[in-house]
ZAMISE-149941 format. One line per field, with one value per residue (C-alpha): residue number from 0; residue in one letter; x, y, z. Coordinates in Angstrom, 3 decimals, padded with zeros to 6 digits. Layout:
<tiros>
n <- NUM ...
res <- A ...
u <- X ...
v <- Y ...
w <- Z ...
</tiros>
This chain:
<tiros>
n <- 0 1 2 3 4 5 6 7 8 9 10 11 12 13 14 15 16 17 18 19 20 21 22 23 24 25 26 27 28 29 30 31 32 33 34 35 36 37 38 39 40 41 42 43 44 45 46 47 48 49 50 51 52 53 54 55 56 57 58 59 60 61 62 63 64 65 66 67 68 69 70 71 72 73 74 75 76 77 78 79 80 81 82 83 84 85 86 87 88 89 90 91 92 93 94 95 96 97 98 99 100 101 102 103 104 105 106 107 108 109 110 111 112 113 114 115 116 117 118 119 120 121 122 123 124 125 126 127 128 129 130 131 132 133 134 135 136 137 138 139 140 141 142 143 144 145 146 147 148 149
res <- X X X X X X X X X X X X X X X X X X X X X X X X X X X X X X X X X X X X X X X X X X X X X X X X X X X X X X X X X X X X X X X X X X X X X X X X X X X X X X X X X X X X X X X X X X X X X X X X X X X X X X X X X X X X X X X X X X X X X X X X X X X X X X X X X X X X X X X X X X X X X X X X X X X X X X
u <- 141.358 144.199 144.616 147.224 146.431 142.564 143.238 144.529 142.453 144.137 143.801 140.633 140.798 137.261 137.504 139.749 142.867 141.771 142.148 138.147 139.011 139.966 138.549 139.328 141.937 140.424 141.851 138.540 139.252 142.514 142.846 144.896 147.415 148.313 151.455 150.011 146.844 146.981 145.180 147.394 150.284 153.211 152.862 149.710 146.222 143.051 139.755 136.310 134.340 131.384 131.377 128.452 127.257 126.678 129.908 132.249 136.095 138.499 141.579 144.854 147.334 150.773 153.950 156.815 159.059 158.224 154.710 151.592 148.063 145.572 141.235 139.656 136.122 134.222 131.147 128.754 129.194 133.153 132.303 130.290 132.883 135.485 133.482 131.961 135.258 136.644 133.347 132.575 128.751 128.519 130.900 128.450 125.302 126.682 127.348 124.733 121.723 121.532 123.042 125.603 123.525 123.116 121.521 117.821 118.905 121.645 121.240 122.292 125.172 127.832 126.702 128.826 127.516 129.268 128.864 130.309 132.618 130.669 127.145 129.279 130.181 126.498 125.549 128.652 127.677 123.741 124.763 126.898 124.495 121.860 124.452 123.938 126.336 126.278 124.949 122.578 121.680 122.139 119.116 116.471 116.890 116.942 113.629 111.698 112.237 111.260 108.630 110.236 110.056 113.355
v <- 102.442 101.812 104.862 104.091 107.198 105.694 105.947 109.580 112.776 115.961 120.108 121.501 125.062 127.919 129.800 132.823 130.010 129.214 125.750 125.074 121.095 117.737 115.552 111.941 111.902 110.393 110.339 109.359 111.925 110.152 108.258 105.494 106.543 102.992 103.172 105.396 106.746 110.291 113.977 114.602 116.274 113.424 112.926 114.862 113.646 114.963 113.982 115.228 114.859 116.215 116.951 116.026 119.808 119.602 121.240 120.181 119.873 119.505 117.304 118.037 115.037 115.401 112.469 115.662 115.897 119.149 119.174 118.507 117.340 119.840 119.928 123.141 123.691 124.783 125.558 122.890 124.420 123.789 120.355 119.474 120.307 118.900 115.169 115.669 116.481 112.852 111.563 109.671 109.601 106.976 109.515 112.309 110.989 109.789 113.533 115.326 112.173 112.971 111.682 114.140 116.511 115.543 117.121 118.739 118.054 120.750 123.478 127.417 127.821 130.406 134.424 136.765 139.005 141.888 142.192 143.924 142.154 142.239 141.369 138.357 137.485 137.523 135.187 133.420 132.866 132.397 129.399 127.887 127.762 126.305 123.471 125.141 126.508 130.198 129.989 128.107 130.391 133.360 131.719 131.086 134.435 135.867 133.377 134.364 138.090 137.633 134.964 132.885 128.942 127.104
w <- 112.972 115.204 117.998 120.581 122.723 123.114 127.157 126.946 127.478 125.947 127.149 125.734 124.212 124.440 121.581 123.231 123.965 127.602 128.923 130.043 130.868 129.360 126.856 125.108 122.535 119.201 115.595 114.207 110.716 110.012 106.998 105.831 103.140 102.376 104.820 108.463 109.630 109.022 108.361 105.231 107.013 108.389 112.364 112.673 113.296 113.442 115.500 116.213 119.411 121.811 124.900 127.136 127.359 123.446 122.612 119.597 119.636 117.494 118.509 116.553 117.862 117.200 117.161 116.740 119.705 121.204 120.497 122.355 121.557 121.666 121.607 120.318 120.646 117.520 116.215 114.511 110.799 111.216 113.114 110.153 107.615 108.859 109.040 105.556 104.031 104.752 104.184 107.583 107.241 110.148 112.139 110.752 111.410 115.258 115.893 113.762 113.992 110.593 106.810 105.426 103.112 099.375 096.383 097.561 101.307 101.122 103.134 102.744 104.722 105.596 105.916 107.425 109.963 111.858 115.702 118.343 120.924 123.739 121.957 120.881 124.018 125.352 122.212 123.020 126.623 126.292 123.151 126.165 128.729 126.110 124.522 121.494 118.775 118.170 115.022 115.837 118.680 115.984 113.310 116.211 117.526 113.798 112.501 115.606 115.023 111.516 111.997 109.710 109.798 110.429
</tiros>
């Protein structure tokens, strides 16, 4: 796929809006339309990346005058999703080491779960300095209290 910003690094967002640093620019969910590359919306893109820490961004590229590129970091069940719903196993399994889940392989996903700011930010900060996602970080913590195999 043709990316003519492959040089470029872009303004990587934490979670709060922060700029925490800079990261390549990559339009590696974009599909071809039969006429441009694209994310399904004219003059945007859309790419997926992670950083050396083990942290996953989202870059949202831009051709409108007035706009900029942007990288948000996000956590490895919206990483996931957002490869599996263009279908880029070889993307997937580059990021994940693994094929995108089929049939029996499919995992429960998605609970919601009520915490208080600052017990968030201590999950938040402890994922960090582990390179691991929060909810990852959230099912150890929750199978070892439980005992229960992951």
């Amino acid at each position: 796929m043709p990316d003519e910003k492959t040089q470029t690094t872009v303004t990587l967002y934490d979670e709060a809006g922060k700029a925490v640093g800079r990261v390549p620019y990559t339009a590696n969910l974009d599909r071809w339309d039969g006429h441009n590359w694209t994310c399904g919306s004219t003059g945007r893109h859309l790419g997926i990346g992670k950083t050396k820490r083990g942290l996953y961004y989202l870059v949202r590229g831009t051709q409108w005058q007035g706009e900029q590129d942007r990288a948000d970091i996000v956590d490895e069940d919206e990483a996931r999703e957002a490869v599996m719903r263009v279908n880029r196993a070889d993307l997937y399994r580059e990021l994940f080491g693994e094929d995108i889940p089929t049939g029996d392989t499919i995992k429960a996903r998605s609970r919601s779960l009520y915490l208080t700011d600052d017990l968030w930010r201590q999950l938040e900060a402890k994922a960090k300095g582990e390179s691991r996602s929060i909810s990852a970080m959230i099912s150890a913590i929750l199978s070892e209290a439980v005992g229960a195999k992951q």
